[in-house]
C-alpha positions, -999 to +999 in steps of 0.1 A: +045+124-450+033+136-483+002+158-481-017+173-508-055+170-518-052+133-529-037+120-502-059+108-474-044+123-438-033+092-414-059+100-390-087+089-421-086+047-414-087+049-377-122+076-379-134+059-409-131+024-392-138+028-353-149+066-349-116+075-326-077+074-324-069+061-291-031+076-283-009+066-258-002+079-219+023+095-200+060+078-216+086+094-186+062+082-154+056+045-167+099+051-171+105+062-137+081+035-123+107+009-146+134+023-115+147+055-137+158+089-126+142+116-152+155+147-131+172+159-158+168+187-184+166+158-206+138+142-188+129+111-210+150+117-238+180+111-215+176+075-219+174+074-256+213+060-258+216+048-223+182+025-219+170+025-255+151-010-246+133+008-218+118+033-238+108+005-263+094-018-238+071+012-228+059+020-264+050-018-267+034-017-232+009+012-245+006-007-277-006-039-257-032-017-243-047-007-272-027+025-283-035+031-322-009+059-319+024+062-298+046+093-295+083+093-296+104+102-270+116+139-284+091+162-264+126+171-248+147+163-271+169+191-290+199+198-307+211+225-283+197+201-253+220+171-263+247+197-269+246+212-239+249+176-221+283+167-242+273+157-276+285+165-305+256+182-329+258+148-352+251+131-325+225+153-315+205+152-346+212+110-346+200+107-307+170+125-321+164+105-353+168+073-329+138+085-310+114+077-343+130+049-351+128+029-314+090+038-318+091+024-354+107-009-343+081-010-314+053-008-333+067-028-360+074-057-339+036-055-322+021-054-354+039-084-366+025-104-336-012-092-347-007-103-378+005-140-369-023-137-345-048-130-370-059-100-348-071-081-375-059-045-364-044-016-387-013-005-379-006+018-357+010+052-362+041+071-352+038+107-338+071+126-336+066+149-299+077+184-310+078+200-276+074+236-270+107+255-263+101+256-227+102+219-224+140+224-239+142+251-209+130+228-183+120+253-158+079+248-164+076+271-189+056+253-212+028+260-184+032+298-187+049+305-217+065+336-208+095+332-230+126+361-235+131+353-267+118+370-301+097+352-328+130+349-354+147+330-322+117+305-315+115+298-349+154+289-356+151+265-321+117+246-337+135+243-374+162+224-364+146+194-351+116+200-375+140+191-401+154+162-386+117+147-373+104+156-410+127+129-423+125+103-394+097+084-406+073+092-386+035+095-397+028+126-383+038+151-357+023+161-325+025+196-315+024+195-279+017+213-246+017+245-265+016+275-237+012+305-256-004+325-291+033+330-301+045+299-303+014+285-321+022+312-347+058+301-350+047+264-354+019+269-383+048+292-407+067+260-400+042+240-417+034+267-441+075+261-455+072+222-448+037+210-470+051+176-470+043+169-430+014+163-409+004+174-373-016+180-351-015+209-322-023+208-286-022+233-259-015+229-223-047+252-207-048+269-174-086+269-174-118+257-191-112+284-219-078+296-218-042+284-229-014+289-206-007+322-218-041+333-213-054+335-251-086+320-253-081+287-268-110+289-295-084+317-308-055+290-307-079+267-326-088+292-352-050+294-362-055+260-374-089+257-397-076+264-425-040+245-429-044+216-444-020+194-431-030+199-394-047+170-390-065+181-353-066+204-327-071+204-287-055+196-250-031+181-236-013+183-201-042+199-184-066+187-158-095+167-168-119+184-149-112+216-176-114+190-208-154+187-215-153+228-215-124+233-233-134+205-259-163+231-265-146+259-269-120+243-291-147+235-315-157+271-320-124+281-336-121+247-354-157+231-366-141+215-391-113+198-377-112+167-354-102+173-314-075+163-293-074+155-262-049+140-237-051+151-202-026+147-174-043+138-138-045+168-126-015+173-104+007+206-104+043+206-120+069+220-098+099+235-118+120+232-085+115+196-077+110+190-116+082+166-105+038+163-101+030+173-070-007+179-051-037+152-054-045+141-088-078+145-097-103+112-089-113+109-130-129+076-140-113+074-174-133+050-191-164+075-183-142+103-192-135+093-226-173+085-233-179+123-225-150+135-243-160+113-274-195+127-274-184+165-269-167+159-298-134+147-292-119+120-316-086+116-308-078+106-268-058+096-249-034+103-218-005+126-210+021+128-178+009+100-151-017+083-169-009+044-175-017+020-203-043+009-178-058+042-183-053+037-221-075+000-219-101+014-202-105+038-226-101+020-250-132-006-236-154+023-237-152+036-266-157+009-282-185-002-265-201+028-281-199+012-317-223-019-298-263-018-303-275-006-265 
């Protein structure tokens, strides 16, 4: 992941050629649907040396659907996490490294059968999850982001597994479900020491213009503009019904960048049960992502209990958009 001004960022083929990146959905829901038990502080990344296959078979699932990016399975996956659960901190940093690579062989192995199909499709990219430190917390935190911990101690808990995701392979690393100004702060003086990596940065939003920690999220955004190697900005893990105005704002602090999105459906996390609970919201996602699209999102997609069925439909629509009315 080299970046400097001659090197075009990942996103470049996929907007150049069809307008959008189409990401994956939720990876731990499609799992627990496969039979598995996530309640762990692990969550998915529990599986990464038990049911390796499984998380594979999910990648390639999203893949089939249409997914020009996947995600790896290390939202929740940490050196003091696998630590904590008996491993040594090789084997930490290994289990995390495998992540990547079960997403690499994934998409390697679909793209192989486009080719011999003649299906004509670019390959699609690998985003290394960088989770906030309340997903390493497990207690829901990365919906409030009310951490005890100083900005010297968040940092040294992201550089770890920066470092080990920085030489994974990956294409590029997503920033997720960011709660809070401080953490976003933390996360761009990683990039600042690391110019070799890309990323993008998403925020998990408690509203139609604030994050989680109640910064307005065209001041997140702004944090962004001018680094280089962030690649986009936006939403993820929020309700739909907040993404059109939060796409908005987003582009105030960042005209220049793409936007992100990838909503959950709207349900409520409970920290206790460490599950989705209430009604998910009734969102017809092929309309969604037409909306999205035109409020200027360009990279979409789904996050905890969407489907690749969400992910086809979406995928449908927006292309339909490249087709004379």
């Amino acid at each position: 992941m080299q970046v400097s001004s001659s090197i075009k960022s990942p996103l470049t083929v996929f907007l150049e050629m069809q307008g959008f990146l189409l990401l994956d959905g939720g990876l731990a829901t499609e799992l627990e649907k496969r039979g598995h038990n996530l309640n762990t502080k692990l969550w998915s990344a529990g599986l990464l040396n038990s049911h390796p296959d499984e998380i594979r078979a999910v990648h390639r699932a999203y893949l089939e659907a249409g997914a020009d990016c996947i995600i790896s399975a290390t939202y929740q996956a940490t050196v003091p996490g696998f630590m904590e659960a008996g491993l040594s901190e090789k084997e930490a940093k290994s289990l995390i490294q495998k992540a990547v690579a079960i997403a690499r062989d994934a998409r390697d192995e679909y793209f192989a059968s486009c080719r011999n199909g003649n299906r004509g499709k670019t390959r699609p990219l690998i985003a290394a999850s960088i989770g906030p430190y309340g997903a390493y917390l497990a207690d829901g935190s990365e919906f409030r982001g009310n951490y005890s911990i100083s900005p010297q101690q968040l940092r040294a808990f992201h550089e770890s597994r920066w470092e080990i995701l920085a030489d994974s392979g990956a294409d590029l690393f997503a920033c997720e479900t960011i709660p809070s100004l401080a953490e976003a702060l933390v996360l761009r003086d990683l990039m600042k020491a690391t110019p070799d990596v890309f990323a993008w940065v998403s925020f998990s939003c408690i509203d139609g213009q604030r994050i989680s920690d109640g910064t307005p999220i065209r001041e997140c955004t702004a944090l962004f503009e001018e680094c280089e190697q962030v690649v986009a900005v936006g939403i993820n893990c929020t309700a739909p019904k907040f993404i059109p105005s939060l796409i908005t704002e987003a582009r105030k602090g960042t005209p220049t960048k793409p936007v992100v999105v990838y909503p959950n459906l709207g349900e409520t996390y409970d920290d206790t049960k460490r599950a989705w609970i209430g009604a998910s919201e009734s969102v017809n996602f092929a309309k969604a992502a037409i909306e999205w699209f035109q409020l200027g999102a360009r990279l979409l997609g789904g996050c905890c209990r969407t489907t690749p069925n969400h992910i086809a439909e979406m995928r449908s629509s927006l292309l339909s958009l490249q087709k004379p009315a």
